[in-house]
ZAMARGU-4260 file (C-alpha; in steps of 0.2 Angstrom, whole numbers, plus 5000, padded with zeros to 4 digits):
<rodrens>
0) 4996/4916/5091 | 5009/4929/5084 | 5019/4938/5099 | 5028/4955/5092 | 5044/4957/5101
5) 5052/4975/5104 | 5066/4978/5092 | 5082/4984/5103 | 5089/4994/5087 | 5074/5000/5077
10) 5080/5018/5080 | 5095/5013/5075 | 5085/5007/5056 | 5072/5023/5056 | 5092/5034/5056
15) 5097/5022/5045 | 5081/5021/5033 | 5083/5042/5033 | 5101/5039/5027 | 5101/5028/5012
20) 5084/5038/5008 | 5090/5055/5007 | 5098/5063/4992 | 5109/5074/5003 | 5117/5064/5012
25) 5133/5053/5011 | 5125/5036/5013 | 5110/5038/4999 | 5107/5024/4990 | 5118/5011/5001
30) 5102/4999/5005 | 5105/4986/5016 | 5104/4968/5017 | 5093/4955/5025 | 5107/4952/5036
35) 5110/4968/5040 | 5091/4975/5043 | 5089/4958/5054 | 5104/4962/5065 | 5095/4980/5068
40) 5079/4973/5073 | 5083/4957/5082 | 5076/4960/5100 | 5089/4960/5114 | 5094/4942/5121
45) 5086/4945/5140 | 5069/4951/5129 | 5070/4934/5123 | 5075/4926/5137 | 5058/4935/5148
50) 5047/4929/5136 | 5052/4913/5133 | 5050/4911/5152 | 5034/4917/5151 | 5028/4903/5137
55) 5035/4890/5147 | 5027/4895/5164 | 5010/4890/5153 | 5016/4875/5151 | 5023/4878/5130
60) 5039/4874/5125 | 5049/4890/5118 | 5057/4878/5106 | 5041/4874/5094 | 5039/4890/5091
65) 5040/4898/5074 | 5053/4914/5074 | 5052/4927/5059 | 5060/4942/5055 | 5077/4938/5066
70) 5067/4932/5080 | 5056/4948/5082 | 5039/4940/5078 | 5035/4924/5087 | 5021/4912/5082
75) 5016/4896/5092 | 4998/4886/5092 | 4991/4888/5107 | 4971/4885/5111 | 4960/4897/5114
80) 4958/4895/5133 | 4975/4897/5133 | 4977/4909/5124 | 4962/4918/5136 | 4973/4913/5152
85) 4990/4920/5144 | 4983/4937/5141 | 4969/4938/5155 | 4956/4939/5143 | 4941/4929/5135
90) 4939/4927/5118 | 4924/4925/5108 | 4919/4923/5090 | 4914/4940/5082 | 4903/4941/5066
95) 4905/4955/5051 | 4886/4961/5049 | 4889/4967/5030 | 4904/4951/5025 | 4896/4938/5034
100) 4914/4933/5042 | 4917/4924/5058 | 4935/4929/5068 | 4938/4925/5084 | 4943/4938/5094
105) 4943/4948/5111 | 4942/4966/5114 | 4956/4968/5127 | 4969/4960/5133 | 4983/4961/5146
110) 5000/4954/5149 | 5012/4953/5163 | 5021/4969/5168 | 5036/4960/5167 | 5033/4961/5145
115) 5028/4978/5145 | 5045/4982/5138 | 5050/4968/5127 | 5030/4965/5118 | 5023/4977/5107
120) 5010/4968/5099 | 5001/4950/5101 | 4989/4946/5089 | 4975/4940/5085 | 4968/4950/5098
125) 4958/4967/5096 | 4961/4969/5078 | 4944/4965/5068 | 4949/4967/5051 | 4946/4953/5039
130) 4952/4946/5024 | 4936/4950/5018 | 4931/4967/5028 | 4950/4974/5022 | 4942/4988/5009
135) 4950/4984/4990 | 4949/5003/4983 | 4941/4996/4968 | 4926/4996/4959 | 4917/4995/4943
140) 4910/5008/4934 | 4894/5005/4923 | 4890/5018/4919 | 4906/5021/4908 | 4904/5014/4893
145) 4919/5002/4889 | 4930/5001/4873 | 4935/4986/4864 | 4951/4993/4858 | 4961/5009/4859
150) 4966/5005/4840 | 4961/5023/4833 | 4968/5032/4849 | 4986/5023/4854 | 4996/5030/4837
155) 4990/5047/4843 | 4998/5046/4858 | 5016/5040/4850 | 5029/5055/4856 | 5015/5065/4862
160) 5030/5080/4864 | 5018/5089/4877 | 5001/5085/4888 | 4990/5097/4876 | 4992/5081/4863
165) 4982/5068/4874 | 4965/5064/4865 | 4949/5071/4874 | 4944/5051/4874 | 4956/5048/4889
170) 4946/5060/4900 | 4932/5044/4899 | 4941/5029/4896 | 4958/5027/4903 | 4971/5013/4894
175) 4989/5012/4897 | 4990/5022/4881 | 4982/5038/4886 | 4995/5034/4904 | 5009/5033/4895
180) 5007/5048/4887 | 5000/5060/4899 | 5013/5055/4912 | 5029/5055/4898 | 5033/5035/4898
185) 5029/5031/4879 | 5045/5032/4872 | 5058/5025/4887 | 5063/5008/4884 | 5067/4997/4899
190) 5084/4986/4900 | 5088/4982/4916 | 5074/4968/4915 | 5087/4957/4922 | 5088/4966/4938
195) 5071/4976/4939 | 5056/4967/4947 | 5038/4975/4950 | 5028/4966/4964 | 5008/4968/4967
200) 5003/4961/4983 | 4987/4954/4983 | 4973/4950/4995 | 4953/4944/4996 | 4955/4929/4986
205) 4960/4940/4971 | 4967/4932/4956 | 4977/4938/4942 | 4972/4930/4925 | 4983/4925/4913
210) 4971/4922/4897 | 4964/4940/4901 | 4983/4949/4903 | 4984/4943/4884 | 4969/4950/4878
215) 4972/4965/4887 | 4987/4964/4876 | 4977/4962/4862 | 4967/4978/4863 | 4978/4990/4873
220) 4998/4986/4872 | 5001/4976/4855 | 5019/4975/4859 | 5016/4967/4876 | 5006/4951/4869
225) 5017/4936/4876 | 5022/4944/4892 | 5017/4938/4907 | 5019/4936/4926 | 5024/4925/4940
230) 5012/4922/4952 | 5021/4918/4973 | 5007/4910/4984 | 5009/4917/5003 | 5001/4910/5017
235) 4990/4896/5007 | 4984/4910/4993 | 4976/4905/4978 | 4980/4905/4961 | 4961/4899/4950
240) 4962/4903/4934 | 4945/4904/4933 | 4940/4914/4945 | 4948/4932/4938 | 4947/4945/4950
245) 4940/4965/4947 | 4956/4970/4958 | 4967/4959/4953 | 4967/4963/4934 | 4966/4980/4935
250) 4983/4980/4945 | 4992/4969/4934 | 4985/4972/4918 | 4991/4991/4923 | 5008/4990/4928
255) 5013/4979/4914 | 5004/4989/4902 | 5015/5002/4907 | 5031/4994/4916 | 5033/4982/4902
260) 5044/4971/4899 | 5049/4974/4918 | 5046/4957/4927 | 5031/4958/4936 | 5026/4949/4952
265) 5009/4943/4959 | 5010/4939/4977 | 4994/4931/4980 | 4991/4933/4998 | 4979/4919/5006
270) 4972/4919/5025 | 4965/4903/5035 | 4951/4893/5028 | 4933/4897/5033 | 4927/4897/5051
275) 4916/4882/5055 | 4906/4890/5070 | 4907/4872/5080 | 4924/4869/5080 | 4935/4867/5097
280) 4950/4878/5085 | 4947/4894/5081 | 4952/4894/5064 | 4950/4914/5056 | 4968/4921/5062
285) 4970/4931/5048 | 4983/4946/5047 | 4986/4950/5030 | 4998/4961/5032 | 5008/4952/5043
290) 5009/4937/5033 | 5015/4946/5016 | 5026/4956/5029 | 5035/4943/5036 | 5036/4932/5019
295) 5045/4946/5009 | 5057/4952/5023 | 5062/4934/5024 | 5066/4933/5005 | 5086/4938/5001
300) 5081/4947/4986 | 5066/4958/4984 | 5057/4968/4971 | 5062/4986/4969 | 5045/4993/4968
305) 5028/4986/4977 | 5011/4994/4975 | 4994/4988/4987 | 4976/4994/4985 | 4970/4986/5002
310) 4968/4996/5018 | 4958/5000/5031 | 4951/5013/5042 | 4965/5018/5052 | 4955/5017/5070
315) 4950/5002/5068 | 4969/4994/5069 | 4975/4994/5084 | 4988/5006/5087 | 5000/4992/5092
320) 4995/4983/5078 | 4997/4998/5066 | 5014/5003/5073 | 5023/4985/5071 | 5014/4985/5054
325) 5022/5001/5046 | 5039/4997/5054 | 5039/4982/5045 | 5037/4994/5028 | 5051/5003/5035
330) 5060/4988/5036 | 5056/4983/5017 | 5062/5003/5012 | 5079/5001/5019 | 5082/4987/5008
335) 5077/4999/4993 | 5061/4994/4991 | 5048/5009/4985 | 5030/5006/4991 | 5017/5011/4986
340) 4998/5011/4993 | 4983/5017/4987 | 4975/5032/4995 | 4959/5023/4998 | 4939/5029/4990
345) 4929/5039/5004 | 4938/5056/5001 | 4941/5062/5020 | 4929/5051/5027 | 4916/5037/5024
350) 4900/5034/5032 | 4895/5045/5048 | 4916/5048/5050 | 4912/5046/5070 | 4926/5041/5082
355) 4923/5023/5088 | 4931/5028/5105 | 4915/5031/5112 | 4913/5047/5113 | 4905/5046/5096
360) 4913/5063/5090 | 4914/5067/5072 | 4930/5067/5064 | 4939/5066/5048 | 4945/5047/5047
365) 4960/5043/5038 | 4966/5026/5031 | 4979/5015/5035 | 4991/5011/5028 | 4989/5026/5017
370) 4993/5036/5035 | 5010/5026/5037 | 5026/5038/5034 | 5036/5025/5028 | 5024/5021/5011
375) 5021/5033/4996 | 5002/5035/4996 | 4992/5039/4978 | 4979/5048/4977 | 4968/5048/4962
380) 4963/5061/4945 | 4952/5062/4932 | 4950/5072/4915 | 4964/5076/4904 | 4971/5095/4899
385) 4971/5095/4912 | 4970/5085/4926 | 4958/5088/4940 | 4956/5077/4958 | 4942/5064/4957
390) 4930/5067/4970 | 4934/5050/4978 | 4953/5053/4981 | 4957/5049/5001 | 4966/5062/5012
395) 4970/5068/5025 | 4981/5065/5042 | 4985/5052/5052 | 4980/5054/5070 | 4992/5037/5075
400) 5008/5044/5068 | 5018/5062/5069 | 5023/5069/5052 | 5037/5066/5046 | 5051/5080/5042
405) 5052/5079/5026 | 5035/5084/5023 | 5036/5099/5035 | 5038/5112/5020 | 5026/5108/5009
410) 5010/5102/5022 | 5012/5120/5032 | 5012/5129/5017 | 4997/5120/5014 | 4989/5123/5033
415) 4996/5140/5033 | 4985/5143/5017 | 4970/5132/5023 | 4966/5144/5040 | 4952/5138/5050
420) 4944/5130/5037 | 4938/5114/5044 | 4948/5115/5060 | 4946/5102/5072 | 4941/5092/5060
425) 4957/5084/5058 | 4975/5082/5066 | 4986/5095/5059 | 5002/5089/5066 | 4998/5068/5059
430) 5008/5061/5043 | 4997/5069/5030 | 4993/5060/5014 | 4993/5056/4998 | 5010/5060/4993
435) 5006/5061/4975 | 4992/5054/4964 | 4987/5047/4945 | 4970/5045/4936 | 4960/5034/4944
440) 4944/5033/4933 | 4938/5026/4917 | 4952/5011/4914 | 4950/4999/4902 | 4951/4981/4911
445) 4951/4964/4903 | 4939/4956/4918 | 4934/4934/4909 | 4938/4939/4892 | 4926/4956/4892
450) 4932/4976/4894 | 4926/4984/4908 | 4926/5000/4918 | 4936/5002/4933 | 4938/5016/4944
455) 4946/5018/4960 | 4963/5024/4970 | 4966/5005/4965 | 4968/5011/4948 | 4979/5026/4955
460) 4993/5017/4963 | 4999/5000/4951 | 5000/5016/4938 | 5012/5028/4947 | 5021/5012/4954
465) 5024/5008/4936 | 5031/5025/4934 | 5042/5021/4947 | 5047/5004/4940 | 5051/5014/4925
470) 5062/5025/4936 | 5071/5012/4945 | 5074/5002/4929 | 5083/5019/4922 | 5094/5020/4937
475) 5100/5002/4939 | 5102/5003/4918 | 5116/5017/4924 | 5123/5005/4940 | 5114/5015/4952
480) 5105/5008/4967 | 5086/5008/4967 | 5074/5024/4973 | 5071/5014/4989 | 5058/5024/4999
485) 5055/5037/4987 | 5046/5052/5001 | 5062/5060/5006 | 5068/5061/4987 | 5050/5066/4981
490) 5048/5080/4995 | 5066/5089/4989 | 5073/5086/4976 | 5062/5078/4964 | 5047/5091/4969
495) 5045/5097/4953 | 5045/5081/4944 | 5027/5080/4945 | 5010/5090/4938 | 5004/5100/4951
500) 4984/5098/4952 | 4976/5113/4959 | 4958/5109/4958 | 4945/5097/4963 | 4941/5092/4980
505) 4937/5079/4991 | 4923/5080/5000 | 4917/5067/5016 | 4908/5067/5032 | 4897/5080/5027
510) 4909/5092/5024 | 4918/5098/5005 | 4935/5090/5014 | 4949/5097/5005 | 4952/5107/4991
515) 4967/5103/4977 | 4979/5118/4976 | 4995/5122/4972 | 5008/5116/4978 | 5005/5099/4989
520) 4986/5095/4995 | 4978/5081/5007 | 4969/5078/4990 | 4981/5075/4977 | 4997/5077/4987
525) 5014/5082/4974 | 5002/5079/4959 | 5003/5066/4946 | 5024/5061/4937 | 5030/5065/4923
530) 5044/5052/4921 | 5053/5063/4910 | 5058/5078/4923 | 5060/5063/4938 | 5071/5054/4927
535) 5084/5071/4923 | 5080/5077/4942 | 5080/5059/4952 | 5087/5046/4940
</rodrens>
């Protein structure tokens, strides 16, 4: 059982996150350090002291207990009965209709008054994603014919000097070639690979291949054949060789066709082994998120830039859950961390987009994390000369978190332009998303030594995050800190770093959803990067 304690300075990092995050102020760019985030978001010693009492008036000893993230998260084995007394609930085992997945858990539960203000969160409880019910935004495309090589494409696209020179072959098959060139990275050299890392968290039993980044190599990135990643298990994750995975691939394969030579990193995320329906243990207590979470925070270094294509709808995480979950990102930001999640593949809404409060009303459901303010969410493009949003691109607004200020400007011009067009539909004051976006169809991926097509916001994120890397590398190559949390940067000054998309749209829940326009949109949000202008207005 993990108990989420209340963090008596959190404020305290939100102000200091804002600080180090924005270009205008005195502090940008003075991340801090594990010790220093940890002092902020230790709870206060009677928090500690109340719900240590409380474990040990059902009979546990405070001292086994496992203490992460300065003593903020708590995780001790309890049975379930015990677990049912504790929390003045009963648990039961629950299974996924569509995954076939057991978890065992309950759909309330209650504590003490006493904990009301030192608990935010005790999990597993009401939240029912799984590590195989967690959406990766990927998936294959058939019916794009793949290619074995970009050998007659890639020395077109060698100094492209401007957009109008990408070949009309990259509006159908995407390889880090045709990125490079349409988002300005061909000729920028990285050498700060002794400082600069790019990590990948990875979940669902996905594994990167080796033997497939190397013919990936082969066919798309010549210069890149020999490179290669390292590979950090979390939480028992796997690493088989044999079993190359869709997702996986395409997010490797990606940002080290564009980031490299830029060490790379493959967190391999793993959960609990299966259920087995007649054991006395409830084995399934799987929370992704948390696990990579707290493994990273703990670290004393960590990559400058991350990039994630999981998520989830957002109502079905628990608001508790969610808000511990995206503090924790905030967390990773202040320590000068830039992360970036996929926008997710429904457009505003999948399936019948009703509100699962029982009132059965129909709404326009965003994603989470996408819908935390402290990631950079990507939405996703197709077509070349130019650019237009793919119909799949997820948007929207949050309706568990306010937007943030630095997003004020640009997402009232945008409501101010929309009217009443699909009012009530969606919160207009919530975190809107995605903050920017990149191709996300057509791309080239080595999957057990064959080339196929993948499309999917998947695609979208691992390529501006190798942007980004590209970015960072620049800045630490100069002795200057890392981006860190790039959306107060990208919202001011670096605003017109990017392609502004003004067409396409994202339709959902019976409705067209939004439409791309100028200036930023719940579809493509700042548009897509063009390292050369972020690198002369942000590096």
């Amino acid at each position: 059982m993990r108990i989420g304690l209340k963090q008596d300075r959190f404020d305290d990092l939100v102000t200091a996150l804002y600080e180090v995050s924005d270009p205008f102020h005195a502090k940008y760019g003075q991340h801090l350090s594990k010790e220093e985030v940890e002092a902020l978001v230790a709870p206060h010693p009677h928090t500690v002291d109340v719900v240590d009492s409380w474990l040990s008036a059902h009979g546990l000893e405070p001292s086994s207990a496992q203490r992460e993230n300065a003593g903020s998260w708590i995780s001790i084995t309890v049975s379930v009965e015990q677990a049912s007394r504790m929390l003045n609930t009963t648990y039961n085992v629950y299974r996924h209709a569509q995954a076939d997945d057991y978890v065992v858990r309950t759909m309330s539960y209650s504590l003490p008054t006493v904990l009301h203000e030192h608990v935010g969160v005790v999990a597993p409880t009401t939240y029912f994603g799984t590590m195989r019910s967690m959406k990766a935004t990927s998936f294959l495309q058939p019916d794009i014919t793949p290619i074995d090589s970009d050998v007659d494409v890639a020395p077109k696209l060698i100094n492209p000097g401007s957009l109008a020179t990408v070949p009309s072959s990259c509006s159908t098959t995407i390889t880090p070639a045709c990125l490079r060139a349409l988002y300005n990275t061909s000729t920028y050299v990285p050498t700060a690979t002794d400082k600069n890392t790019l990590g990948v968290a990875g979940y669902l039993d996905e594994f990167a291949n080796r033997a497939d980044l190397q013919t990936f190599f082969q066919r798309f990135r010549t210069d890149a054949v020999g490179g290669t990643f390292t590979t950090v298990q979390v939480n028992g994750g796997g690493d088989d060789q044999n079993d190359p995975g869709v997702e996986a691939n395409l997010d490797i394969q990606y940002t080290e066709g564009i980031s490299f030579p830029t060490p790379n990193v493959y967190f391999s995320t793993g959960g609990s082994p299966p259920f087995i329906p007649d054991s006395n243990t409830p084995t399934n207590t799987n929370e992704p998120y948390l696990d990579w979470l707290n493994f990273v925070l703990n670290q004393t270094s960590v990559p400058q830039t991350f990039t994630t294509s999981y998520g989830d709808d957002e109502q079905t995480v628990p608001f508790d859950y969610a808000t511990q979950v995206c503090n924790l990102f905030a967390q990773l930001g202040v320590r000068g961390a830039s992360i970036m999640f996929s926008s997710g593949d429904d457009g505003v809404g999948g399936g019948n987009c009703q509100n699962n409060d029982g009132t059965r009303t129909v709404r326009f459901q965003p994603n989470f994390p996408a819908s935390c303010p402290f990631v950079t969410t990507v939405g996703g493009t197709i077509r070349v000369n130019p650019e237009v949003a793919v119909s799949f691109s997820g948007g929207g607004f949050s309706n568990y978190f306010a937007r943030p200020s630095f997003q004020d400007t640009a997402v009232t011009t945008f409501l101010n332009t929309l009217g009443s067009t699909n009012a009530g539909l969606f919160n207009t004051t919530g975190r809107a998303y995605p903050d920017v976006a990149a191709q996300g169809q057509g791309f080239q991926v080595v999957i057990g030594g064959r080339v196929a097509s993948v499309g999917g916001t998947s695609a979208s994120s691992p390529t501006f995050a190798g942007v980004i890397a590209l970015l960072n590398d620049f800045r630490l190559s100069q002795g200057k800190a890392s981006l860190g949390f790039l959306n107060p940067i990208i919202y001011s000054t670096g605003i017109n770093g990017f392609n502004d998309i003004t067409s396409g749209s994202n339709p959902g829940c019976g409705t067209n959803g939004f439409t791309a326009r100028a200036g930023w949109d719940p579809v493509t949000g700042l548009g897509t990067p063009d390292f050369g202008k972020l690198q002369a207005l942000i590096g």
